[in-house]
PyMOL Python script that loads the backbone (N, CA, C, O; Angstrom):
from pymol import cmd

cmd.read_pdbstr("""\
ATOM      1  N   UNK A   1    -194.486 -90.761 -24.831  1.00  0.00           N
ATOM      2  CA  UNK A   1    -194.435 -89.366 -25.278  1.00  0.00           C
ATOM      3  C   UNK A   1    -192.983 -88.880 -25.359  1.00  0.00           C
ATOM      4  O   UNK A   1    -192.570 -88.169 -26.276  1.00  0.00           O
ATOM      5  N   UNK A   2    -192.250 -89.308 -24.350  1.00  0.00           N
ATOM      6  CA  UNK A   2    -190.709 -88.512 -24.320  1.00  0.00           C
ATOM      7  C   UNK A   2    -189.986 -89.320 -25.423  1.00  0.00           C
ATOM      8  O   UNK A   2    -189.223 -88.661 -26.129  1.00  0.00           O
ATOM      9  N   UNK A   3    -190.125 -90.914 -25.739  1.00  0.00           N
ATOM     10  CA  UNK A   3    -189.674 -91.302 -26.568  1.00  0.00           C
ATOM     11  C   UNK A   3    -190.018 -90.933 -27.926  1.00  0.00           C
ATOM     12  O   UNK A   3    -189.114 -91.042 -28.754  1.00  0.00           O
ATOM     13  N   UNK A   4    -191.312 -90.456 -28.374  1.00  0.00           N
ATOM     14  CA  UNK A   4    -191.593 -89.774 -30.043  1.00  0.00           C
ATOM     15  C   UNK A   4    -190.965 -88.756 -29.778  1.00  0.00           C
ATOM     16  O   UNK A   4    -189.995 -88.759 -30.535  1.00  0.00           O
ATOM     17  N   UNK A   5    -190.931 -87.471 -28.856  1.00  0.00           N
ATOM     18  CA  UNK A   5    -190.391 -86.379 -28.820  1.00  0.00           C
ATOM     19  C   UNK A   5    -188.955 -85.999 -29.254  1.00  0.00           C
ATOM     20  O   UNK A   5    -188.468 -85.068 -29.896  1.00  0.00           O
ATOM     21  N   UNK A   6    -188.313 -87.487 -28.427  1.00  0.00           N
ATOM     22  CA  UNK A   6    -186.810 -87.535 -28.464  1.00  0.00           C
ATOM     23  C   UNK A   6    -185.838 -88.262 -30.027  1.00  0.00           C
ATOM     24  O   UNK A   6    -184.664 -88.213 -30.393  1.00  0.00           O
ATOM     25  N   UNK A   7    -187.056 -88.865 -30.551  1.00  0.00           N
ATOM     26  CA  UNK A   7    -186.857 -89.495 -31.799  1.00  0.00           C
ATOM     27  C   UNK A   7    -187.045 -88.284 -32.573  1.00  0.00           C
ATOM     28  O   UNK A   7    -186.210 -88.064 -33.450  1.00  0.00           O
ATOM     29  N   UNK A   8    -188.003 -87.451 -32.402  1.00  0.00           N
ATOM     30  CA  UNK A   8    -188.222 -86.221 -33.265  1.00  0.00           C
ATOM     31  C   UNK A   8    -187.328 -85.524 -32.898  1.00  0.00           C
ATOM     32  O   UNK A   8    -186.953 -85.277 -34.044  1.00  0.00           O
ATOM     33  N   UNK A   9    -186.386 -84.774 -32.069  1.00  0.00           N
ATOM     34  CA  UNK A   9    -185.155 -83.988 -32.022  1.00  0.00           C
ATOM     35  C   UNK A   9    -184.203 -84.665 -32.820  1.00  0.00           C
ATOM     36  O   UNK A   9    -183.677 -84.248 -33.851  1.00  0.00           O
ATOM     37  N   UNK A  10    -183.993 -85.986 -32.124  1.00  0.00           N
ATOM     38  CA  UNK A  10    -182.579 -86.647 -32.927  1.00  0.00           C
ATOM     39  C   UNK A  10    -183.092 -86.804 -34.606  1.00  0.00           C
ATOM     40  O   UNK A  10    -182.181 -86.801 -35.434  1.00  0.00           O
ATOM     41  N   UNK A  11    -184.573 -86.946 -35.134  1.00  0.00           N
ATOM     42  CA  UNK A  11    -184.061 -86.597 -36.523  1.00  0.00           C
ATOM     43  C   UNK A  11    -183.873 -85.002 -37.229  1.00  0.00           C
ATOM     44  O   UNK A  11    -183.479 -84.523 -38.293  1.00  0.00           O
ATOM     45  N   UNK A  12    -184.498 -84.461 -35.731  1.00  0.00           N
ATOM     46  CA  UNK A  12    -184.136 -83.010 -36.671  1.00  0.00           C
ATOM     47  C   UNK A  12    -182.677 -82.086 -36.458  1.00  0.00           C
ATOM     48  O   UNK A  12    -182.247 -80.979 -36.784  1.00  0.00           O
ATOM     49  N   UNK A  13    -182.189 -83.379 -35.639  1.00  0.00           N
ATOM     50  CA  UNK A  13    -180.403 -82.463 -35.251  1.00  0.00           C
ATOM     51  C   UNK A  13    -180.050 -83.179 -36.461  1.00  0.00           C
ATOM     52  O   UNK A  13    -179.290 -82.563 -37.208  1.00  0.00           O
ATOM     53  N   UNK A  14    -180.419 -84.335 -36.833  1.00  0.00           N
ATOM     54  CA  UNK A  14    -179.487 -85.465 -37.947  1.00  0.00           C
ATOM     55  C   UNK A  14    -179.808 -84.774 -39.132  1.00  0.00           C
ATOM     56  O   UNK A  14    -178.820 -84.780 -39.865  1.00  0.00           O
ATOM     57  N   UNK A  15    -180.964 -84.053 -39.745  1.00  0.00           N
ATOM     58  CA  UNK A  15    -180.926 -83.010 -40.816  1.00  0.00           C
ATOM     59  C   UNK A  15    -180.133 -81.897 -41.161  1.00  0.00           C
ATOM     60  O   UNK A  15    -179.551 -81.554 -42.190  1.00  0.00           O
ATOM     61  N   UNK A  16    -180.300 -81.283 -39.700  1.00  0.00           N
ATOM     62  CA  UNK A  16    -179.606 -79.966 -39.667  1.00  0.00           C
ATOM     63  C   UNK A  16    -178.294 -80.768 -39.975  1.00  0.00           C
ATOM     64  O   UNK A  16    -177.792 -80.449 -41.053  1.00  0.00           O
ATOM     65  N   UNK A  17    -177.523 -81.887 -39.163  1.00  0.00           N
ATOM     66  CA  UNK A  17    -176.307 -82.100 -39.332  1.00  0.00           C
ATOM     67  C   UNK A  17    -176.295 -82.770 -40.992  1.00  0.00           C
ATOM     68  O   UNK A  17    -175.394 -82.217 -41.623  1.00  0.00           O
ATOM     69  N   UNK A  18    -176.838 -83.510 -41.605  1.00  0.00           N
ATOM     70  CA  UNK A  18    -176.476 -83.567 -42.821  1.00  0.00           C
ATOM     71  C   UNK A  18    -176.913 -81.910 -43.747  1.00  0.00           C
ATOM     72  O   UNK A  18    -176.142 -81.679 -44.678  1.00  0.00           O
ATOM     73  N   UNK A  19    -177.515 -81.341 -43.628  1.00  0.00           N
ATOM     74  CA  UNK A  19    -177.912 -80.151 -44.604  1.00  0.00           C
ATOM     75  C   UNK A  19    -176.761 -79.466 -44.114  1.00  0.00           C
ATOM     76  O   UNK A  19    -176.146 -79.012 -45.079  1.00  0.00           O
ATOM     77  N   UNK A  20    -176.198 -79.193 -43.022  1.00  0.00           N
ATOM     78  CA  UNK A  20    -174.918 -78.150 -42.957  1.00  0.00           C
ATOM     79  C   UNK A  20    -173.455 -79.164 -43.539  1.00  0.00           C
ATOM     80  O   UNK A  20    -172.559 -78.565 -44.133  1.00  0.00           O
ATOM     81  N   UNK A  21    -173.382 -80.103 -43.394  1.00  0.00           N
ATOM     82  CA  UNK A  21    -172.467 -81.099 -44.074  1.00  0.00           C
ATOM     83  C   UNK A  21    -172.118 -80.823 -45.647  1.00  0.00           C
ATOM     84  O   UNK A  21    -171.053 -80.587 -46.218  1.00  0.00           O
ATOM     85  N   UNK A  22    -173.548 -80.960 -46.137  1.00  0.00           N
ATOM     86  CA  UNK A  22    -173.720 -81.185 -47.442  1.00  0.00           C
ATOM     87  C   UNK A  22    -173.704 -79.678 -48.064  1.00  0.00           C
ATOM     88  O   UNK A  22    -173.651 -79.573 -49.289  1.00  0.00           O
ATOM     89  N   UNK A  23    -173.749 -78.507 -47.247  1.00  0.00           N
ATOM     90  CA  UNK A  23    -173.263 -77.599 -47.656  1.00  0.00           C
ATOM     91  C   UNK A  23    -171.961 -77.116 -47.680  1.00  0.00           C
ATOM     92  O   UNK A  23    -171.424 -76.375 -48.503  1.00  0.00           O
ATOM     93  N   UNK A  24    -171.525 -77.629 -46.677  1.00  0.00           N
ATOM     94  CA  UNK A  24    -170.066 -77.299 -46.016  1.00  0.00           C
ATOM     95  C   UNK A  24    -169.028 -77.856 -47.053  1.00  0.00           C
ATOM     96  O   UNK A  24    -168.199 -77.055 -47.485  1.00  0.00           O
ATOM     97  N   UNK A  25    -168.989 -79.461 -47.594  1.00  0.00           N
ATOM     98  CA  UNK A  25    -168.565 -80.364 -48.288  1.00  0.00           C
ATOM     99  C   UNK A  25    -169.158 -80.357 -49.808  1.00  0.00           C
ATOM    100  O   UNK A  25    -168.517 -80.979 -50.656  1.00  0.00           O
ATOM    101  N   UNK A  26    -170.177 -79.780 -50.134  1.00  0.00           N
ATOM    102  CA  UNK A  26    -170.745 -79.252 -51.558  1.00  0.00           C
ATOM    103  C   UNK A  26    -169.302 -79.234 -52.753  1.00  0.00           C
ATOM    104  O   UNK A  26    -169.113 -80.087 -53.620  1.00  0.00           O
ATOM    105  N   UNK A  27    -168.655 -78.339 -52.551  1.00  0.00           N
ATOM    106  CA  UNK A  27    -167.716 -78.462 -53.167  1.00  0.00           C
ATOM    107  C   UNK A  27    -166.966 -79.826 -53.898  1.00  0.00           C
ATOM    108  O   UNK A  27    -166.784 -80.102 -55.083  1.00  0.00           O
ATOM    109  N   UNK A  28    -166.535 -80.711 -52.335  1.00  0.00           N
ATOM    110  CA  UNK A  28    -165.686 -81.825 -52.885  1.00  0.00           C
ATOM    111  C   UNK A  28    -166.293 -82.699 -52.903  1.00  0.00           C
ATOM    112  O   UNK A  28    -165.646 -83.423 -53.660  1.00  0.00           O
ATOM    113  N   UNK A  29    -167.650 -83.571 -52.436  1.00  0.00           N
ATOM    114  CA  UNK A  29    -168.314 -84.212 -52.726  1.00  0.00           C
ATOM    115  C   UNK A  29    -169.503 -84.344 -52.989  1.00  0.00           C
ATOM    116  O   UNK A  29    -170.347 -83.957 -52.181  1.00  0.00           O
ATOM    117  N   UNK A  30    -169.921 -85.032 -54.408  1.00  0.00           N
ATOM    118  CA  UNK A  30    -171.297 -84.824 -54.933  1.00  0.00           C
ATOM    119  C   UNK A  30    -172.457 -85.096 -54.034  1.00  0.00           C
ATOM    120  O   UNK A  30    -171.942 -85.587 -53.030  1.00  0.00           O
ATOM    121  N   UNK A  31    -173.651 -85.043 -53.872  1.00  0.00           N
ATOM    122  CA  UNK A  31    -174.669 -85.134 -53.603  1.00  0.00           C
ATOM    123  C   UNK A  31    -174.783 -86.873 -53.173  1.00  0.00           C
ATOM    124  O   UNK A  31    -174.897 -87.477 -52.106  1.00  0.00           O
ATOM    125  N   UNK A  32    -174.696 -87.224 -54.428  1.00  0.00           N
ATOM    126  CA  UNK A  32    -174.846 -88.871 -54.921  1.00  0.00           C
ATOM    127  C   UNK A  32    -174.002 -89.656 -54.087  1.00  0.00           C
ATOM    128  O   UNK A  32    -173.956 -90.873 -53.912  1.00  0.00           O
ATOM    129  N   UNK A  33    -173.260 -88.599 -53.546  1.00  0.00           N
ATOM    130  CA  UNK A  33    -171.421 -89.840 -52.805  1.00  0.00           C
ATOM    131  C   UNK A  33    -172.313 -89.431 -51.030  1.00  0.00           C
ATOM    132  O   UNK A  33    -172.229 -90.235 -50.101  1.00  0.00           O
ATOM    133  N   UNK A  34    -172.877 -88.455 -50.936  1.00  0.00           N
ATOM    134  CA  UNK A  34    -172.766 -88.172 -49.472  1.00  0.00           C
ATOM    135  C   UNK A  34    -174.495 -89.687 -49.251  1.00  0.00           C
ATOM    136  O   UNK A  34    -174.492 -90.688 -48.535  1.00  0.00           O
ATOM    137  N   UNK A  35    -175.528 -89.226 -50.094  1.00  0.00           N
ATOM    138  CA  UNK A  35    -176.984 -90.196 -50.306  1.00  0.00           C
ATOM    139  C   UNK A  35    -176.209 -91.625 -50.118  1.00  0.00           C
ATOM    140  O   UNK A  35    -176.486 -92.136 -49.033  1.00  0.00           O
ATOM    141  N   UNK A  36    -175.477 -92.244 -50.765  1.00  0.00           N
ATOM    142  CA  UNK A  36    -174.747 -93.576 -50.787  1.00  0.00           C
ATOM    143  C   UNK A  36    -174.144 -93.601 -49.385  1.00  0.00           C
ATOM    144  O   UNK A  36    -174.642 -94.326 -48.524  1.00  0.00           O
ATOM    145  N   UNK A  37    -173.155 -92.880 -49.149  1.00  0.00           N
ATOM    146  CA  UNK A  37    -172.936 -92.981 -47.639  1.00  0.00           C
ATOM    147  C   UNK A  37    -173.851 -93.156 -46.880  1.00  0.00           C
ATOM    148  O   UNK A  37    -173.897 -94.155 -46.164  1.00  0.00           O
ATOM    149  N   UNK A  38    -174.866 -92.127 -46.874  1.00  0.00           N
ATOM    150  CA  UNK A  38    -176.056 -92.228 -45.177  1.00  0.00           C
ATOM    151  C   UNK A  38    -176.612 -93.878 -45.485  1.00  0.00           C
ATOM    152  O   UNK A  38    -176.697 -94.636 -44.518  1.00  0.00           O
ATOM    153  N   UNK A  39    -176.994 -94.398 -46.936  1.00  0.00           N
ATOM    154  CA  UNK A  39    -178.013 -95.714 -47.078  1.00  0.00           C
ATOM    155  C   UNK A  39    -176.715 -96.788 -46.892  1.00  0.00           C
ATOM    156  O   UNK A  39    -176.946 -97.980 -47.099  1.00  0.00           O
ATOM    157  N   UNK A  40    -175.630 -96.454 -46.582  1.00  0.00           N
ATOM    158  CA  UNK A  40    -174.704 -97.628 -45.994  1.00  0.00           C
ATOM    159  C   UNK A  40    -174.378 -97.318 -44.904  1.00  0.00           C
ATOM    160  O   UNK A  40    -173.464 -98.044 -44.514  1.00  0.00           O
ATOM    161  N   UNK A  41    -174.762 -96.363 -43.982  1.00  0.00           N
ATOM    162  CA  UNK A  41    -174.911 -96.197 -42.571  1.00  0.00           C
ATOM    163  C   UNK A  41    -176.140 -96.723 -42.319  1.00  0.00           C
ATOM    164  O   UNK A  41    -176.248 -97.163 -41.174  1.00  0.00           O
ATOM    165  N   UNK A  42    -177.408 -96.854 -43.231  1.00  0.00           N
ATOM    166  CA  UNK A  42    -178.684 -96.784 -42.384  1.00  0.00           C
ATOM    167  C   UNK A  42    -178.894 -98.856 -42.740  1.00  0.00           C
ATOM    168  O   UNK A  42    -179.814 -99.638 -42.499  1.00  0.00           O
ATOM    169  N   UNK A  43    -178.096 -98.953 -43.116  1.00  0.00           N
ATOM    170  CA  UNK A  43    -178.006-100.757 -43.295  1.00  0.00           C
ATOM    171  C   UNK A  43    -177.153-101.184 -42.268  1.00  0.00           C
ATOM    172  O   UNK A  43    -176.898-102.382 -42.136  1.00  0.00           O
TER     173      UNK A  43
END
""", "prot")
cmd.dss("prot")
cmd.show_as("cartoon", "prot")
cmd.util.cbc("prot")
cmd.orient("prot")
């Protein structure tokens, strides 16, 4: 139980932290450059 719970926070801090990123950085980098980054972090 504490382990689904704790998997469910850490993906919903890792949203909040990419959705405030991707707003923050909107400007200088596209959408497409930040998506390519996370799928060469998640390899």
């Amino acid at each position: 139980m504490s382990v689904i719970s704790y998997r469910l926070v850490n993906n919903l801090a890792e949203f909040i932290l990419i959705k405030s990123f991707v707003i923050f950085h909107e400007k200088q980098y596209p959408i497409s450059k930040i998506s390519d980054y996370r799928y060469s972090l998640n390899k």
